[in-house]
C-alpha positions in Angstrom: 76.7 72.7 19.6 74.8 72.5 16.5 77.3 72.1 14.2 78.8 69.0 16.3 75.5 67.4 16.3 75.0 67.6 12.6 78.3 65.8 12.5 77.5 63.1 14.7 74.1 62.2 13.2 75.9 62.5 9.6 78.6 59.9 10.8 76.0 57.4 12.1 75.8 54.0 10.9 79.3 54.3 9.3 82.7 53.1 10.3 84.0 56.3 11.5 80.8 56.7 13.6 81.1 52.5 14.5 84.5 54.0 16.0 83.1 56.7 17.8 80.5 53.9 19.5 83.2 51.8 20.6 85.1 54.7 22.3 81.9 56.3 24.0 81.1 52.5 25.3 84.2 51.9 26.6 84.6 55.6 28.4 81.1 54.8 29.4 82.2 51.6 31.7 85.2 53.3 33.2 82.7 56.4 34.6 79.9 53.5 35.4 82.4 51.6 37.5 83.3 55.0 39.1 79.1 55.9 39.6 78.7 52.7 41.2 80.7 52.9 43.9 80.1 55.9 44.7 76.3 54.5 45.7 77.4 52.2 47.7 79.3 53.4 50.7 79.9 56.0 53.4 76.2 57.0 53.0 72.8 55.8 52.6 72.0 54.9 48.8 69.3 56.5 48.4 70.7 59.7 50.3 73.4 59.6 47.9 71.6 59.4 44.7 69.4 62.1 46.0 72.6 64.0 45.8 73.7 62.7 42.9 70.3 64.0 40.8 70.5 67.3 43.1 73.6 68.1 41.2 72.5 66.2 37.9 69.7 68.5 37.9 71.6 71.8 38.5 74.4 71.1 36.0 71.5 69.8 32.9 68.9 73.2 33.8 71.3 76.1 31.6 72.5 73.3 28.9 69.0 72.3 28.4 67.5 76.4 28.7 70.1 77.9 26.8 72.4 75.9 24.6 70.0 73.4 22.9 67.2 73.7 21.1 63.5 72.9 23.2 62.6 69.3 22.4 59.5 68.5 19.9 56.6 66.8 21.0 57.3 63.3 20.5 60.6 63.7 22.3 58.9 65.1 25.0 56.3 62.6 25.0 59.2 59.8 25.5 61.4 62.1 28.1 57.8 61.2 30.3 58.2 58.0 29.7 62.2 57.9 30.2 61.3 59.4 33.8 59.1 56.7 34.8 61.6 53.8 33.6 64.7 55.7 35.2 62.9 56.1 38.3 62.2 52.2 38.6 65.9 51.4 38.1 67.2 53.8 40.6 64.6 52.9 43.1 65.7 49.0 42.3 68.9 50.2 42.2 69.0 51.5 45.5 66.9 48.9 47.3 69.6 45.9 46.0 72.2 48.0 47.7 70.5 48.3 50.8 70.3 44.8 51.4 73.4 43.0 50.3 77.2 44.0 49.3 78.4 46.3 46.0 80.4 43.9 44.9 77.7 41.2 44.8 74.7 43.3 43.5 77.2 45.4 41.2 77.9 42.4 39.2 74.5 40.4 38.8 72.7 43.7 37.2 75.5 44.0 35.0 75.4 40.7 34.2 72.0 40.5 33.5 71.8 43.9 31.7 72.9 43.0 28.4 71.7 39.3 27.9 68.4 41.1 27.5 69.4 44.0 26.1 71.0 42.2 22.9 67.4 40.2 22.7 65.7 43.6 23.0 67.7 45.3 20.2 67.0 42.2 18.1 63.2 42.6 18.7 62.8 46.5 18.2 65.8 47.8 16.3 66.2 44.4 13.6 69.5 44.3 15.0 70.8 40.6 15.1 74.1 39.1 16.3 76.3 36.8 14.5 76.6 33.1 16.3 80.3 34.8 17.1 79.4 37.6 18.9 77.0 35.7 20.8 79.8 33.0 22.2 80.8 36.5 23.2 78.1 38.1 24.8 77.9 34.4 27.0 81.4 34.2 27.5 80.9 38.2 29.0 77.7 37.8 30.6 78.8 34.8 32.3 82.1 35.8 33.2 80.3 38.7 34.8 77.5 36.4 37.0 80.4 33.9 38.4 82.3 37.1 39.5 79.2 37.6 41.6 78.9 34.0 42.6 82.4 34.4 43.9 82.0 37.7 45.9 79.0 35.8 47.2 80.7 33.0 48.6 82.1 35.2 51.0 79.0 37.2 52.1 78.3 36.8 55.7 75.2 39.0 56.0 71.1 37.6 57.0 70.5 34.7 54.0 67.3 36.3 53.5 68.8 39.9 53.1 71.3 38.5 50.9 68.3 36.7 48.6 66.3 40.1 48.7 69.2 41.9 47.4 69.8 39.9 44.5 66.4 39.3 43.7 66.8 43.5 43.3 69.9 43.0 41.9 68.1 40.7 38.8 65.4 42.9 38.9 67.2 45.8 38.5 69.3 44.5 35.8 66.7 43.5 33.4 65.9 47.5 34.2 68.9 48.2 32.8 68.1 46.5 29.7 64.7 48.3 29.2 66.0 52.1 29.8 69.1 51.3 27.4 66.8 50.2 24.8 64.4 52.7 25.3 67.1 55.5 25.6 68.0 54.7 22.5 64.9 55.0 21.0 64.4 58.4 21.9 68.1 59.4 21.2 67.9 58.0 17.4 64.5 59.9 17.0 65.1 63.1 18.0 66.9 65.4 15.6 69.6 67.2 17.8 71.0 64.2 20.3 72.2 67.1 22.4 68.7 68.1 22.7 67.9 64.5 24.3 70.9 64.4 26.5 70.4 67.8 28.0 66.8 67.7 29.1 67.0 63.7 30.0 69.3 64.3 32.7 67.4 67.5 33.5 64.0 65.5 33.5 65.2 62.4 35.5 66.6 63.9 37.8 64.1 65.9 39.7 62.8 62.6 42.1 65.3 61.2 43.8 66.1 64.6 45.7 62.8 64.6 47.0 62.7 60.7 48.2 66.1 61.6 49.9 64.9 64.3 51.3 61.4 62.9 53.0 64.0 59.5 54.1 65.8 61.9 55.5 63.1 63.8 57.7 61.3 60.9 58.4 64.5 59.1 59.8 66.4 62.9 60.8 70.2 60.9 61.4 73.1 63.9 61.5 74.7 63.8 58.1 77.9 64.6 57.1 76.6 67.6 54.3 79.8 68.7 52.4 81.4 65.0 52.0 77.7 64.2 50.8 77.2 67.4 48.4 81.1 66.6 47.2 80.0 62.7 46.5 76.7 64.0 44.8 78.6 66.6 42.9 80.9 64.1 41.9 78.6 61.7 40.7 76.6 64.3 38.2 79.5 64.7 36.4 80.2 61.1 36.0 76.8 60.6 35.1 76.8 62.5 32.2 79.9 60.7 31.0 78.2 57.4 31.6 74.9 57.4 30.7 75.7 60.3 28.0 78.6 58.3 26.4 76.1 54.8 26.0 73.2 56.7 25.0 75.7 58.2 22.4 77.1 55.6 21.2 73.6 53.8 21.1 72.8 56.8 18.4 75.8 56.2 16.5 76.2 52.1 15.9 74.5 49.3 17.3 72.8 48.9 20.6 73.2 45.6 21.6 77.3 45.9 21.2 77.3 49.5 23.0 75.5 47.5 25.9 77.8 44.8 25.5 81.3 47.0 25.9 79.6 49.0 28.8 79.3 46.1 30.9 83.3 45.7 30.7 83.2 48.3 33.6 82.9 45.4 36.3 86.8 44.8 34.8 87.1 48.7 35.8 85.2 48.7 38.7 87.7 45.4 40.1 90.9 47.2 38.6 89.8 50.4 40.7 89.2 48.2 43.8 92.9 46.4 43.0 95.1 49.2 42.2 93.3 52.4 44.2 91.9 50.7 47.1 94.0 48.1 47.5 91.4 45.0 47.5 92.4 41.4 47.3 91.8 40.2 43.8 92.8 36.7 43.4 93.8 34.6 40.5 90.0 33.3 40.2 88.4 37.1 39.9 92.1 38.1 37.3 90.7 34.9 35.1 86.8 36.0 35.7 88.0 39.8 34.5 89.7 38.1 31.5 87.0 36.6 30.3 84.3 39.5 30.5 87.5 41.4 28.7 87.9 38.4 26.2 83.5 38.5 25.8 83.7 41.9 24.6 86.7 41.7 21.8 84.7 38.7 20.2 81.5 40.8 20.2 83.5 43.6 18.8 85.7 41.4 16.2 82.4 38.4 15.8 80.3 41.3 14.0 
């Protein structure tokens, strides 16, 4: 694994590496669209994501002991602070799903996400985007937020649920923003990625099981165990695509357009919804999709 890392950090910040970003991103918003769903669903969020990290935690523990090197102190000093900006997301994350519908929350926190990410990256990486890429990034971003404005016209839930859950949803998404940023900080400084990756998912993953487990015996409803365990299984691996593929591609090229081609996976997430479950799309969500698709080429092209 060492001699892949040496080759990744000696291809970043060049075209090949620039490449390599734009692949990881993209692979990154496929799985994401995939993680998503699998949230919100048969079972309760935060039981699933409880799962989720279970498994997350399980698969990282013998990569992070026995096939990369321990991390150094400051790496370890920002894996602390990694947990506690991980653990707001997931707990924002969760609560926006408990109160109003995937396909409305999904949207608004992707949406959101890389608005401020892009300003973020400008403030703390000197990374700045050409007046192109940012017609892009509002052609995207609001592309994204009127696909949510459309799956909330046809919400039918409480009006103060549905306000709680995107007031989460925002929340959550400017969440987003700070962990991608902050992710790649730590990525970029530590001197074996693989190091990062490994004990990050190990790290981040140890609260959630215990919050599903004390909703659970505080509220003890029969659960359906092996569909759960399958879900949560499921969603570890996916993880580590997602959230390893963006924090990889944020090592290898620019943060604010890795961030930017992530958030195409609300194209995925309504292509999976069309073609695998058999949703109603519409000619208004096929045009909203082209344009988030449309945001990110002229990000990508604009640079």
């Amino acid at each position: 694994m060492s001699t892949l890392s040496e080759w990744l950090v000696a291809i970043a910040g060049t075209p090949e590496g620039a490449r390599l970003a734009t692949i990881l991103a993209l692979i990154s918003a496929l799985a994401h669209a995939v993680f998503g769903a699998l949230q919100k669903g048969r079972f309760d969020p935060w039981l699933t994501r409880g799962a989720i990290d279970g498994w997350l935690a399980l698969i990282s523990a013998p990569i992070a002991f026995f096939l990369v090197p321990l991390p150094n102190m400051k790496t370890a000093i920002i894996l602390v602070g990694a947990v506690i900006v991980h653990f707001a997301y997931k707990v924002t994350m969760a609560k926006a799903y408990q109160k109003a519908a995937y396909t409305v929350v999904y949207p608004v926190v992707r949406g959101t996400g890389p608005l401020v990410t892009v300003f973020a990256a400008s403030l703390f990486f000197g990374e700045h985007f050409t007046a192109t890429q940012w017609v892009g990034v509002a052609c995207l971003s609001g592309a994204i937020l009127l696909l949510a404005l459309r799956n909330l016209s046809e919400e039918t839930i409480d009006p103060g649920a549905l306000k709680a859950g995107l007031a989460w949803a925002v929340l959550c998404g400017i969440l987003v923003a700070v962990y991608t940023t902050y992710d790649a900080y730590g990525i970029r400084q530590s001197p074996d990625p693989f190091t990062f990756l490994a004990w990050f998912f190990l790290v981040t993953s140890l609260d959630m099981p215990v919050l599903a487990y004390l909703r659970q015996r505080a509220n003890p409803v029969p659960i359906a165990m092996k569909p759960l365990m399958w879900r949560g299984f499921a969603g570890a691996i996916i993880a580590w695509i997602s959230f390893g593929g963006v924090m990889m591609a944020t090592r290898l090229d620019k943060v604010g357009e890795a961030a930017v081609l992530r958030e195409t996976s609300t194209v995925f997430a309504a292509l999976i919804g069309w073609f695998i479950l058999g949703e109603k799309v519409g000619p208004r969500r096929l045009i909203l999709m082209a344009l988030v698709a449309l945001g990110a080429v002229i990000v990508e092209v604009g640079a």
